[in-house]
N, C-alpha and C positions, 0 to 999 in steps of 0.2 A: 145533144152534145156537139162539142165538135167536128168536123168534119173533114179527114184527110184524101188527098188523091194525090196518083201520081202526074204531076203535069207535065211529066217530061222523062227520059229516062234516068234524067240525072239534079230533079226539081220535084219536091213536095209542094202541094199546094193544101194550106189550113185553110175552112171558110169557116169563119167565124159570127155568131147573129146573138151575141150576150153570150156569149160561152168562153170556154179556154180551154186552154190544152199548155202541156208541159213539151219544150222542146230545147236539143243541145245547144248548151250556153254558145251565141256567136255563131249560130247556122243558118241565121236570117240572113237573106241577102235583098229583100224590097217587102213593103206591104202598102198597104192601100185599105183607106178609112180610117175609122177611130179604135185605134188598136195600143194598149199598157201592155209593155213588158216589164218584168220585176223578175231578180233571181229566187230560183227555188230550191238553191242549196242543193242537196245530194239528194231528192227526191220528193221533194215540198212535203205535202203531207202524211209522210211515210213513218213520221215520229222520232223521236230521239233516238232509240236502238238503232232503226235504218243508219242512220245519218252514221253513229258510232262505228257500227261495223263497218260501214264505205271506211270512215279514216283509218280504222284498226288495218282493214286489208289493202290499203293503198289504191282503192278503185276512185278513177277520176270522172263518175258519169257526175260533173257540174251540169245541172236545167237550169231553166228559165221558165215564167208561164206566162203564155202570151190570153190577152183578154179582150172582150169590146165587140165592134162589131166590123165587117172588112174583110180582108184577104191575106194572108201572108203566105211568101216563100220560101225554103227552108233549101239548102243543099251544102255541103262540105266537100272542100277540093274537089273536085270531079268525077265520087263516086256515084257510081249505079244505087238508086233507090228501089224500094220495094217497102207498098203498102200489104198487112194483113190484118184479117181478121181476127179476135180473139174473143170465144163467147165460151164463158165459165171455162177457159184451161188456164192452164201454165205453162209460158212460155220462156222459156231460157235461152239469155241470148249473152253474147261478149259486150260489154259496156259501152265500150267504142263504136259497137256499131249498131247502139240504138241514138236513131235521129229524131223521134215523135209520139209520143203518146197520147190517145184524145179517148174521153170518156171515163167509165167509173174503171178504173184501172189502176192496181199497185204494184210500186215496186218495191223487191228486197233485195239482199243479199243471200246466194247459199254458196255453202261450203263445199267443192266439188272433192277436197283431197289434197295430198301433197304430190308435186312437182315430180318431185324427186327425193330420195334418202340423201342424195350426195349436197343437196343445196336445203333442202327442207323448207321449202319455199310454196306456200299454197297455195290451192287455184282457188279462185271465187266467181260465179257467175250471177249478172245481177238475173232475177226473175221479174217478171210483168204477169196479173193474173187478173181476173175479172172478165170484164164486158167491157169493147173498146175495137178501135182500131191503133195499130201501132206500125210507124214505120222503120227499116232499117236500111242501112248500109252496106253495098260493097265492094271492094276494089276491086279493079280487075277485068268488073264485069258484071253483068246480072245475078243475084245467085242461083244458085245451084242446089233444087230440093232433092233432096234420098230419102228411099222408103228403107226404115229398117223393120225388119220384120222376125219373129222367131228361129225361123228355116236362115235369115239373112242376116247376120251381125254387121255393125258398119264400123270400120275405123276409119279415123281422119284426122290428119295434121291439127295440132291445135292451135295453131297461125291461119290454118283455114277456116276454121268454126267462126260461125255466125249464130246461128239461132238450132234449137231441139225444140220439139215438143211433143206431146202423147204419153203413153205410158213407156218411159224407158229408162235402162239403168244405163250409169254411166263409172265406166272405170277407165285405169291405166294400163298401158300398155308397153315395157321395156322395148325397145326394137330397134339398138343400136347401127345393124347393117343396113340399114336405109338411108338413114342421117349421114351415116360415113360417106356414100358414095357419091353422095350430094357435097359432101364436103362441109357438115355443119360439126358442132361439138359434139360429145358425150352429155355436159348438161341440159341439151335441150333432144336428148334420145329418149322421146316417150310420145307416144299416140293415145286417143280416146277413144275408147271401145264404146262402139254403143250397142245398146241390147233391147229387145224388147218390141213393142209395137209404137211406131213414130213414125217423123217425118226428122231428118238433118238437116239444115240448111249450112251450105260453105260459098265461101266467094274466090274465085279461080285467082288468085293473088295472097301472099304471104304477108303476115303483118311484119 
């Protein structure tokens, strides 16, 4: 399969020898050798339902798949990258801030919930599962892994999430005196509880 690294704190490097890999539409910034891009739609080979549900819920993860054989660079505005591994889990991450997928690796869509009562406005997080490496994004800063643990419940801004995974549940959390003192609305007073045995990943910067 493909082959990602971090070549920089803020540069993926894909090596490429007859393989490919799926990466954010327009994050290439040079490559080197004989290397086809082509668009992959909302998740190349992820099927018709994939695709349907990105348009039903408004998620803009556009790929591309790069192929051949060679080098490419991958980065976006100036965030902090981070390469991981993924062998048989599932990994849920914010759409925006997946930049690379390589290997046998799929994506969906899941349903996390509603926003809110007052907007009815639902969350969706794409998922990545299989055998692979995948890379992401963050502003701000490198991210930021938390262990959640049974004894440890974790909440976190949902402007800060980036990636979950392990066995965990994810719920809402009403908590308007935080938001006010920040000086944000009522519509966006709600946090994500997480529960369970995991890892959180957030990136020290608000979307």
């Amino acid at each position: 399969m493909a082959q990602l690294f971090e070549q920089s704190k803020k540069v993926v490097e894909a090596r490429l020898s007859g393989t490919s890999l799926r990466a954010l539409a327009g994050s290439m910034i040079a490559y080197e050798g004989d290397v086809q891009f082509k668009a992959a739609g909302f998740g190349a080979g992820d099927g018709v339902l994939a695709g349907l549900k990105r348009r039903a819920t408004g998620e803009k993860l556009s790929l591309m798949e790069c192929s051949g054989h060679g080098r490419v660079f991958f980065a976006v505005d100036g965030q902090h990258v981070t390469v991981i591994d993924i062998d048989d889990r599932t990994l849920q991450v914010e759409s925006r801030q997946l930049l690379a997928i390589a290997g046998n690796l799929r994506t969906d869509v899941r349903f996390a919930g509603l926003r809110g009562a007052s907007t009815g406005q639902g969350l969706f997080t794409t998922t990545v599962s299989g055998h692979g490496r995948v890379a992401l994004l963050s502003a701000g800063g490198p991210l930021i892994h938390l262990a959640v643990s049974p004894q440890c419940p974790l909440v976190v801004d949902p402007d800060a999430f980036v990636a979950a995974q392990g066995d965990l549940r994810q719920s809402f959390v009403t908590d308007v005196s935080w938001r006010t003192v920040v000086g944000q609305g009522a519509e966006e007073a709600f946090s994500l509880r997480w529960e369970g045995q995991g890892v959180v990943s957030i990136q020290p910067a608000e979307r």
